[in-house]
N, CA, C and O of each residue as an XYZ file, in Angstrom:
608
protein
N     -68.630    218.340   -229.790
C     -67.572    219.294   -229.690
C     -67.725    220.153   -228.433
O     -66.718    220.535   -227.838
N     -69.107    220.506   -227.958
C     -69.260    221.594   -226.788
C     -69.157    220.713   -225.480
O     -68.827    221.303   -224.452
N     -69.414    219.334   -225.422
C     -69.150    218.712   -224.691
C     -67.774    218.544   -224.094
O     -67.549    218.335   -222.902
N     -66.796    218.671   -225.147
C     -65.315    218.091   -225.501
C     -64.673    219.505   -224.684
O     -63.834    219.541   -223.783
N     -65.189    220.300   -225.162
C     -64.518    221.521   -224.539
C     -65.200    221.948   -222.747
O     -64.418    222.378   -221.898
N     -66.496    221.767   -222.475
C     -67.208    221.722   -221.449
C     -65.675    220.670   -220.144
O     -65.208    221.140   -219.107
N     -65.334    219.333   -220.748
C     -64.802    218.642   -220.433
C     -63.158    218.930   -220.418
O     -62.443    218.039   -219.960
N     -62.721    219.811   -220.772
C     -61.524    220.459   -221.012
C     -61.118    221.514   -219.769
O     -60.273    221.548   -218.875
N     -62.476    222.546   -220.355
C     -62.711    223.589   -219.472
C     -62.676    222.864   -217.959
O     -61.721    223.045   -217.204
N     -63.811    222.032   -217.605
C     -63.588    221.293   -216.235
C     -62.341    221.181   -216.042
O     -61.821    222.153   -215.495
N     -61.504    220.102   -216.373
C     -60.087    219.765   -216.126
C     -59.223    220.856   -215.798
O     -58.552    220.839   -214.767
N     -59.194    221.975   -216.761
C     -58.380    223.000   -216.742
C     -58.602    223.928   -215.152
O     -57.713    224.510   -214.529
N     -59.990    223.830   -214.808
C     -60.221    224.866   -213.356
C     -59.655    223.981   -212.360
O     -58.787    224.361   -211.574
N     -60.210    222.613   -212.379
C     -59.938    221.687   -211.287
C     -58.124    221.446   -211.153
O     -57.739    220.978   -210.082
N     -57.146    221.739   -212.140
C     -55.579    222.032   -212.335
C     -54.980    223.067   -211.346
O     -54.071    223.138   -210.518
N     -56.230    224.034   -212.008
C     -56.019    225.585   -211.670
C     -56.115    225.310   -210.116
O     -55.183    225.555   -209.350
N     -57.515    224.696   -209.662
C     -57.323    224.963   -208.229
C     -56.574    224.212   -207.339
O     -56.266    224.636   -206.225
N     -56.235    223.026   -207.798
C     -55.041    222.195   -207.369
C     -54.174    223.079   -206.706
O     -54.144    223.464   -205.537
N     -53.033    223.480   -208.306
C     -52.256    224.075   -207.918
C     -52.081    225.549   -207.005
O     -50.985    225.948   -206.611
N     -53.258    226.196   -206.781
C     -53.339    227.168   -205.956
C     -53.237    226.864   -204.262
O     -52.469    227.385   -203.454
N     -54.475    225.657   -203.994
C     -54.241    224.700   -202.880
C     -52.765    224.365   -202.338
O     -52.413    224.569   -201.176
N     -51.971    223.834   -203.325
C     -50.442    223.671   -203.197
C     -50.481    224.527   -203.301
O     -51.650    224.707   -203.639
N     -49.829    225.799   -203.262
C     -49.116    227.330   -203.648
C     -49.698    227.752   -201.597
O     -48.978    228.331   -200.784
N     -50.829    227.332   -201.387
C     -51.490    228.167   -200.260
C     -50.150    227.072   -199.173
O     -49.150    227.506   -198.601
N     -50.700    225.502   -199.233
C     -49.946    224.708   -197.970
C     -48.739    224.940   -198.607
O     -48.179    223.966   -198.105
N     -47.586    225.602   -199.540
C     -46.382    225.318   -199.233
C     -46.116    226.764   -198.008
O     -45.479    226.931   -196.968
N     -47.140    227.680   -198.992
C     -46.675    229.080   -198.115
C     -47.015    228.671   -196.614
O     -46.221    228.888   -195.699
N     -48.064    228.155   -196.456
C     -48.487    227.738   -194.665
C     -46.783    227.405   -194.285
O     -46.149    228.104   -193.496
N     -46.182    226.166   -195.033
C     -44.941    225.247   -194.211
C     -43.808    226.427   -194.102
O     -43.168    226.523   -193.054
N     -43.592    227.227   -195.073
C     -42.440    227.743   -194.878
C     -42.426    229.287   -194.544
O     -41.594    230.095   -194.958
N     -43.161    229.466   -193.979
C     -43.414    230.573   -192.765
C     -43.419    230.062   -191.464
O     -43.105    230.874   -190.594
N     -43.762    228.650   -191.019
C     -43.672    228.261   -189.534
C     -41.801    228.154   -189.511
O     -40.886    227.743   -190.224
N     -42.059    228.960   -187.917
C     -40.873    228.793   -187.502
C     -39.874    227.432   -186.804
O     -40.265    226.772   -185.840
N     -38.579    227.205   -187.493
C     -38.076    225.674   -187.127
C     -38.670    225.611   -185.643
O     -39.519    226.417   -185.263
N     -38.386    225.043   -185.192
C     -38.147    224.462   -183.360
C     -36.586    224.724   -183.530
O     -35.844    224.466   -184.477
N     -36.273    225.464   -182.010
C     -34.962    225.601   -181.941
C     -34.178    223.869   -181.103
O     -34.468    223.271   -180.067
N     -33.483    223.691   -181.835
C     -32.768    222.410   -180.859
C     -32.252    222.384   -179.869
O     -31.194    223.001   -179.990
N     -32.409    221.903   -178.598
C     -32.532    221.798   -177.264
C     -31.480    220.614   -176.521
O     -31.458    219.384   -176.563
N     -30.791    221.458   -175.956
C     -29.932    219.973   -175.594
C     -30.213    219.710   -173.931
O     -29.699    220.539   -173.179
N     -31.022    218.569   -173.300
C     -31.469    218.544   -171.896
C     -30.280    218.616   -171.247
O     -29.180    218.114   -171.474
N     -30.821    219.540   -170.150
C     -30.211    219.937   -169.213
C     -29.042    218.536   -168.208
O     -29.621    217.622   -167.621
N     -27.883    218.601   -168.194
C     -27.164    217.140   -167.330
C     -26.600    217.910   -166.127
O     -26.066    218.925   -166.573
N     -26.535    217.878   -165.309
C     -25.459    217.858   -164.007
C     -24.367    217.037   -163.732
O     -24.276    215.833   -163.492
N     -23.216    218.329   -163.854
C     -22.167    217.415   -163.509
C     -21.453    217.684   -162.625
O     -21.593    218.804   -162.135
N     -20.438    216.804   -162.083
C     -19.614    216.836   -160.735
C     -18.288    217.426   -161.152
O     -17.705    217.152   -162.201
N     -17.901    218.204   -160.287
C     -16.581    219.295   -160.108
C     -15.673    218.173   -160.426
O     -15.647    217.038   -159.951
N     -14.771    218.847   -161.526
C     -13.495    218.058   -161.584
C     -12.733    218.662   -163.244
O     -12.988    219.689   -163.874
N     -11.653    217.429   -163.582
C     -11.097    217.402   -164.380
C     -11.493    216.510   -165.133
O     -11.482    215.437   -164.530
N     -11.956    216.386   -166.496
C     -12.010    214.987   -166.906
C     -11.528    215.380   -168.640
O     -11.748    216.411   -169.275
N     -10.795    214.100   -169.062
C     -10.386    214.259   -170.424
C     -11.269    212.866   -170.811
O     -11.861    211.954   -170.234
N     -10.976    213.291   -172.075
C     -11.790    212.500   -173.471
C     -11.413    212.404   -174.809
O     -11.070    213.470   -175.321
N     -11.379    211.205   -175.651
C     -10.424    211.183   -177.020
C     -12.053    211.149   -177.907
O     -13.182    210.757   -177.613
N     -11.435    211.772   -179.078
C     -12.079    211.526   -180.459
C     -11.474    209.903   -180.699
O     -10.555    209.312   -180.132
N     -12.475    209.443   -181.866
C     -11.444    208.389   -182.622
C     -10.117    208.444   -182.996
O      -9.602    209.561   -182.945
N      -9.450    207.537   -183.350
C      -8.640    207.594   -184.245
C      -8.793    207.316   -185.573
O      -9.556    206.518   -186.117
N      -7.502    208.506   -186.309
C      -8.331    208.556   -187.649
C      -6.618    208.062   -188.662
O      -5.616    207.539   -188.173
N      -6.832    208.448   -190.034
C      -5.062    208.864   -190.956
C      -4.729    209.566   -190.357
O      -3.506    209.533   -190.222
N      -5.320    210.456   -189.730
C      -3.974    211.851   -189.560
C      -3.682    211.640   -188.105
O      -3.030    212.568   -187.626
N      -3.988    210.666   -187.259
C      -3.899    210.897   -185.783
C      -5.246    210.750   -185.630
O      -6.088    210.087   -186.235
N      -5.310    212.002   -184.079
C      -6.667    211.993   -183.334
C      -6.850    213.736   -182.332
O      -6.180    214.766   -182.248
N      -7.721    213.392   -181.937
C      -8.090    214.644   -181.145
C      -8.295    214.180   -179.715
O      -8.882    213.129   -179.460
N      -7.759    215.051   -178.718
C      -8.596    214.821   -177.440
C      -9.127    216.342   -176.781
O      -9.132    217.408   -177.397
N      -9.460    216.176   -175.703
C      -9.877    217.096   -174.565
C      -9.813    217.030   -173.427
O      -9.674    216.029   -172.724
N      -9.941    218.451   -173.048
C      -9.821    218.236   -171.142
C     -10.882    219.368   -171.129
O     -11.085    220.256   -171.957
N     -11.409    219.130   -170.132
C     -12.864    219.616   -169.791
C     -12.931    219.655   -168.104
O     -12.874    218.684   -167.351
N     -13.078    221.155   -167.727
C     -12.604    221.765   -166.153
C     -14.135    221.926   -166.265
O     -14.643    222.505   -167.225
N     -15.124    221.200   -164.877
C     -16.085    221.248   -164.621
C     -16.039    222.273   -163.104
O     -15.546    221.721   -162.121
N     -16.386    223.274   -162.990
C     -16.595    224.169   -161.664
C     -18.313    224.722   -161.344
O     -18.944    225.507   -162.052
N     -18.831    224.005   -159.994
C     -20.264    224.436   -159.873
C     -20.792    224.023   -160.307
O     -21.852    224.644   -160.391
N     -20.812    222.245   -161.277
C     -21.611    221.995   -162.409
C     -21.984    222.635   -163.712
O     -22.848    222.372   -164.548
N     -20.855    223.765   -163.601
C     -21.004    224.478   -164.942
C     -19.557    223.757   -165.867
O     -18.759    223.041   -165.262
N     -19.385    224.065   -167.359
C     -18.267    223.746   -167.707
C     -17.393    225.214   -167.856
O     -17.847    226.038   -168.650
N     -16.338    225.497   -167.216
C     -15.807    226.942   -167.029
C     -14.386    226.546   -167.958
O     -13.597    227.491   -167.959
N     -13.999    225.575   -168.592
C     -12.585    225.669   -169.327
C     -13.001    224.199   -170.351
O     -13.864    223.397   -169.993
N     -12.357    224.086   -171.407
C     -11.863    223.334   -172.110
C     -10.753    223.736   -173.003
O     -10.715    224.824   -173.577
N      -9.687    222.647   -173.114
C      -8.619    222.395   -173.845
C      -8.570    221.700   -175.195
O      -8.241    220.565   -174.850
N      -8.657    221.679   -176.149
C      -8.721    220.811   -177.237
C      -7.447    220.651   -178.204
O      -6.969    221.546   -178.902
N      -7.184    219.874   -178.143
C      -6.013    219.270   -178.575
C      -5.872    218.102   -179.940
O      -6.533    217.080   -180.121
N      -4.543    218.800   -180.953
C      -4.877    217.427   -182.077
C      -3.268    216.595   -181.881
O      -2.128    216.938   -181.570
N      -4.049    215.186   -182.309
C      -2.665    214.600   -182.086
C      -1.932    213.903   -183.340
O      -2.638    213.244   -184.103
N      -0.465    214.021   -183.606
C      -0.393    213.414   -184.742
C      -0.572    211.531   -184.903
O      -1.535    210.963   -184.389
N       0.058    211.085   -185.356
C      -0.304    209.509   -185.795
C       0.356    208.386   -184.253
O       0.029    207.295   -183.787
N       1.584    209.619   -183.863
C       2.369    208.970   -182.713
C       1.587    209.770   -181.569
O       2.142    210.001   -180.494
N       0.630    210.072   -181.766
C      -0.177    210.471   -180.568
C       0.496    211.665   -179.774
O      -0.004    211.748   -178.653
N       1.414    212.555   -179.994
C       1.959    213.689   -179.986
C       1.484    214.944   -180.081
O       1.312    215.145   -181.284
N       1.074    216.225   -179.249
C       0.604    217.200   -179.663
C       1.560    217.423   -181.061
O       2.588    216.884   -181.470
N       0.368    218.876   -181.748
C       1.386    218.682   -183.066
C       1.687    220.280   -182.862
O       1.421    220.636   -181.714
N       2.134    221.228   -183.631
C       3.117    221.936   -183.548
C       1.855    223.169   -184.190
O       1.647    223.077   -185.400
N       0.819    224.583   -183.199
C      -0.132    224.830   -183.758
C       0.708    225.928   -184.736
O       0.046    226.294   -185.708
N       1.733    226.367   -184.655
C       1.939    227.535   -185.306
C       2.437    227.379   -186.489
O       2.923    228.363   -187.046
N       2.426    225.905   -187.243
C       2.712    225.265   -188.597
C       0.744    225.298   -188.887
O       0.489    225.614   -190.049
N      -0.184    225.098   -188.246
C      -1.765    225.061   -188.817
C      -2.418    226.668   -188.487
O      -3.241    226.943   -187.614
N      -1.841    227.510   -189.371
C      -2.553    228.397   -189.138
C      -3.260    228.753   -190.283
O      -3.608    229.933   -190.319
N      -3.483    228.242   -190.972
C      -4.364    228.537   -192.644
C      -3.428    229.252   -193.973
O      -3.717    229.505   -195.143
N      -2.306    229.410   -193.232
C      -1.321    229.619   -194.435
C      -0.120    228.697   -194.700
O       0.411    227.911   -193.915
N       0.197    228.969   -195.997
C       1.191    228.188   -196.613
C       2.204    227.983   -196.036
O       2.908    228.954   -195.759
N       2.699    226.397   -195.589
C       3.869    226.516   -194.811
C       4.840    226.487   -195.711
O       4.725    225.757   -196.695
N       5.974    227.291   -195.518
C       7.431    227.526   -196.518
C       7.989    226.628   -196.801
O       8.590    226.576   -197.874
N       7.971    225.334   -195.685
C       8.932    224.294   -195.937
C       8.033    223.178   -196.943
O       8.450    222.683   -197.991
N       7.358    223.060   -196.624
C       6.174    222.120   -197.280
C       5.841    222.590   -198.393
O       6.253    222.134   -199.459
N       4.933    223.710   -198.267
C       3.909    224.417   -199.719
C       2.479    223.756   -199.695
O       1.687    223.712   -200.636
N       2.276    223.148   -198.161
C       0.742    222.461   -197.860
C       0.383    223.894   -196.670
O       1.069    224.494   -195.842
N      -1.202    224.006   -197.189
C      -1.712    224.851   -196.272
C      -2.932    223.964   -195.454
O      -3.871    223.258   -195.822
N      -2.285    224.480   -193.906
C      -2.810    223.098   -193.498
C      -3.949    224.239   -192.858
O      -3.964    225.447   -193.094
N      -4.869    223.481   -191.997
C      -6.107    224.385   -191.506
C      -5.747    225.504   -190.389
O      -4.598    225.484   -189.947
N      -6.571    226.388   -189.950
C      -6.019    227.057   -188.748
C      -6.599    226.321   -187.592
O      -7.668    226.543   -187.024
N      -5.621    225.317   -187.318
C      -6.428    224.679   -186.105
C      -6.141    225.372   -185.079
O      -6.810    225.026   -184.105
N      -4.905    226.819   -184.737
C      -4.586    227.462   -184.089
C      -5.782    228.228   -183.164
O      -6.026    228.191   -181.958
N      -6.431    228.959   -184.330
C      -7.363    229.619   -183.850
C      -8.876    228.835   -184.022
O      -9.806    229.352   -183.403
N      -9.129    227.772   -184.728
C     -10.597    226.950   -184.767
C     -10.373    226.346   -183.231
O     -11.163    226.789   -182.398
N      -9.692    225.684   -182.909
C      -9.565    225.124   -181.503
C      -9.948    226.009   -180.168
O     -10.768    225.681   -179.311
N      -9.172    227.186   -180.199
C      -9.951    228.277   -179.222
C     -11.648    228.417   -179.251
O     -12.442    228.040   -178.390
N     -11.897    229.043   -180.449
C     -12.758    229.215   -180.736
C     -14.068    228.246   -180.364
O     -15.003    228.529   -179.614
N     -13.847    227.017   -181.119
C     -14.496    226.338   -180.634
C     -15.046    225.843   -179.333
O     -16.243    225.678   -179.099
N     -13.852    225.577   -178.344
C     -13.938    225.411   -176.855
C     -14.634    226.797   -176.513
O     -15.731    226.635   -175.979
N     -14.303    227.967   -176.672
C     -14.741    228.552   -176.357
C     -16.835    228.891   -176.167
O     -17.563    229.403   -175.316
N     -17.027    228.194   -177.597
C     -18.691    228.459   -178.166
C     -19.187    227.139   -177.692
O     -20.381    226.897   -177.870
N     -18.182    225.962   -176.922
C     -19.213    224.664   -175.795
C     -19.233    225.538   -174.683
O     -20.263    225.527   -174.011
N     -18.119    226.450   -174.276
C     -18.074    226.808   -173.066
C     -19.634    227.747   -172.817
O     -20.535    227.422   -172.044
N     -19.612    228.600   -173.446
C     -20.745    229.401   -174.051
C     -22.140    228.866   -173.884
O     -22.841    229.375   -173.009
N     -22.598    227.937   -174.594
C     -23.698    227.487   -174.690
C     -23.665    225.800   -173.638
O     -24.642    225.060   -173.529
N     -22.333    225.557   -173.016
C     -22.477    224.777   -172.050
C     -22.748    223.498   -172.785
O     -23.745    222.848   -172.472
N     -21.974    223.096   -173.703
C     -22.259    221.766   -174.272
C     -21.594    221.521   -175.651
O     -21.541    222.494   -176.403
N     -21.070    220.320   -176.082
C     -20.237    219.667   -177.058
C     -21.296    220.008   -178.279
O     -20.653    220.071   -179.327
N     -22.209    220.165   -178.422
C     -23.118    220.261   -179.361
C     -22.991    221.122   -180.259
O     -24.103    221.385   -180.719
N     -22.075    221.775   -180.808
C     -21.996    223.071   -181.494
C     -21.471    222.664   -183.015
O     -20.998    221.570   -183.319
N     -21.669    223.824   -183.924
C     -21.376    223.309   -185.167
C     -19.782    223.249   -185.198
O     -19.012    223.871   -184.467
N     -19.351    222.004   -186.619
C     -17.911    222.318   -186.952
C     -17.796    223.175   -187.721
O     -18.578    223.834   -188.407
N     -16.525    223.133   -187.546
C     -15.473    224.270   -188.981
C     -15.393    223.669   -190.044
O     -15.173    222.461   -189.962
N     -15.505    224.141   -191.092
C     -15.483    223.713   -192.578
C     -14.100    223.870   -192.588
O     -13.596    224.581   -191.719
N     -13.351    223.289   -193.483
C     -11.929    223.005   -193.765
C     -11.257    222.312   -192.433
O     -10.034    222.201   -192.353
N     -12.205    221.819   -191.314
C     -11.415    220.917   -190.293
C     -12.293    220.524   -189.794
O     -12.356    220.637   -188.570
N     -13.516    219.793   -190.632
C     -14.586    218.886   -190.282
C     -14.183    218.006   -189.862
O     -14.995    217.617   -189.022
N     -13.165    217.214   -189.916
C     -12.775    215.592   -189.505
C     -12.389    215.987   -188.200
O     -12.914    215.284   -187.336
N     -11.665    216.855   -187.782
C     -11.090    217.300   -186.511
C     -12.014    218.130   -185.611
O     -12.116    218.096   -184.385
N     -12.610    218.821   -186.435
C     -13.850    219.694   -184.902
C     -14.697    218.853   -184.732
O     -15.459    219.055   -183.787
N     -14.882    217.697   -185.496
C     -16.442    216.312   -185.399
C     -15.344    215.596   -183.913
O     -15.825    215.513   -182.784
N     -14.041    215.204   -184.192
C     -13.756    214.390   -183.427
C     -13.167    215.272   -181.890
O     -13.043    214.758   -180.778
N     -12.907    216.577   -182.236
C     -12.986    217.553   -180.980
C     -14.660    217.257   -180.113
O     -14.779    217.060   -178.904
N     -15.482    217.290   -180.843
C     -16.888    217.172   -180.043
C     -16.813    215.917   -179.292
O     -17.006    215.803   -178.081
N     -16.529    215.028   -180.080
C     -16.603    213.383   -179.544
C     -15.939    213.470   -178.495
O     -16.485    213.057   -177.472
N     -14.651    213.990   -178.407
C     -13.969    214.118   -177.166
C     -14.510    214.964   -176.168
O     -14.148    214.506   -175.084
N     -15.302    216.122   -175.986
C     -15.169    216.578   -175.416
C     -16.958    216.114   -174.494
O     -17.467    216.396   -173.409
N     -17.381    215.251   -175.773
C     -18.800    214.589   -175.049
C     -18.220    213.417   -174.207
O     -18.594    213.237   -173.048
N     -17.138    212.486   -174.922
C     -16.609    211.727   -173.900
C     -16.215    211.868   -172.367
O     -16.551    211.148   -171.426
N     -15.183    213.312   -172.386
C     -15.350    213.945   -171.056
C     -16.523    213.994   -170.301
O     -16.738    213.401   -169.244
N     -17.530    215.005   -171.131
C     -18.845    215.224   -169.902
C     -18.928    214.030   -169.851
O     -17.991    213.814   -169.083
N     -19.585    212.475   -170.222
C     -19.711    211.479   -169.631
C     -19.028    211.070   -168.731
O     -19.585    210.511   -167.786
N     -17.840    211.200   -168.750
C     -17.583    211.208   -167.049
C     -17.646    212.074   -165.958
O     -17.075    211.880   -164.885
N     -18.458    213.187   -166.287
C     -18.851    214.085   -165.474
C     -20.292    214.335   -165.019
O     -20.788    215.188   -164.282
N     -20.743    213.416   -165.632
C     -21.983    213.162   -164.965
C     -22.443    212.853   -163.961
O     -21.918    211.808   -163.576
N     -23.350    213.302   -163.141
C     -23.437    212.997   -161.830
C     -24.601    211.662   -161.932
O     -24.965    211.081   -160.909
């Protein structure tokens, strides 16, 4: 019987210190700080260059991308409907359209915005908009398509 418990007792410390071991390396992992993500540096040549997203159901997206000094100083982002047509921004502004009763996204103001935060940080790499994920994913594509032709 003193054996049985001798043999218990063991098990039970060697648990104990397990789980303390784990408790110490999770706290180590989640106190190190991420790595911030880095997008290498490209040089590009002065110009104009446009670029399409895929095509998707609803249409597609493109861009125009004004390269000045090797910096990017403008982008345009644009959605297109199925006939490849700009579409009409002051029907997508996040409210209910009257004629319809569909509330379509604010691509009015996500589109600024967005161009604005590549212009910013100098690169297609930036997060999308929730409620116009299919369209700010294929705004990036376009507007990485551009810099590839602006590469020197």
């Amino acid at each position: 019987m003193r054996t049985l418990r001798k043999i218990i007792s063991i098990i039970l410390i060697a648990i104990f210190a397990l789980s303390l071991a784990s408790c110490k390396s999770m706290t180590k992992t989640s106190t190190q700080k991420p790595k911030p993500q880095t997008t290498p540096k490209v040089s590009y040549k002065d110009g104009m260059y446009t670029g399409a997203g895929p095509k998707w159901s609803e249409g597609s997206e493109d861009a125009t991308v004004v390269i000045k000094n090797g910096k990017i100083t403008s982008i345009t982002l644009r959605r297109l409907d199925k006939n490849g047509k700009e579409i009409n921004y002051d029907k997508w502004t996040g409210k209910k359209d009257p004629q319809t009763g569909k509330v379509y996204p604010n691509l009015k103001k996500f589109r600024v915005d967005m161009a604005n935060e590549m212009i910013k940080k100098q690169t297609y790499n930036v997060d999308t908009i929730a409620g116009a994920t299919e369209t700010t994913t294929n705004w990036k594509i376009a507007v990485k398509n551009a810099l590839e032709k602006a590469k020197k």
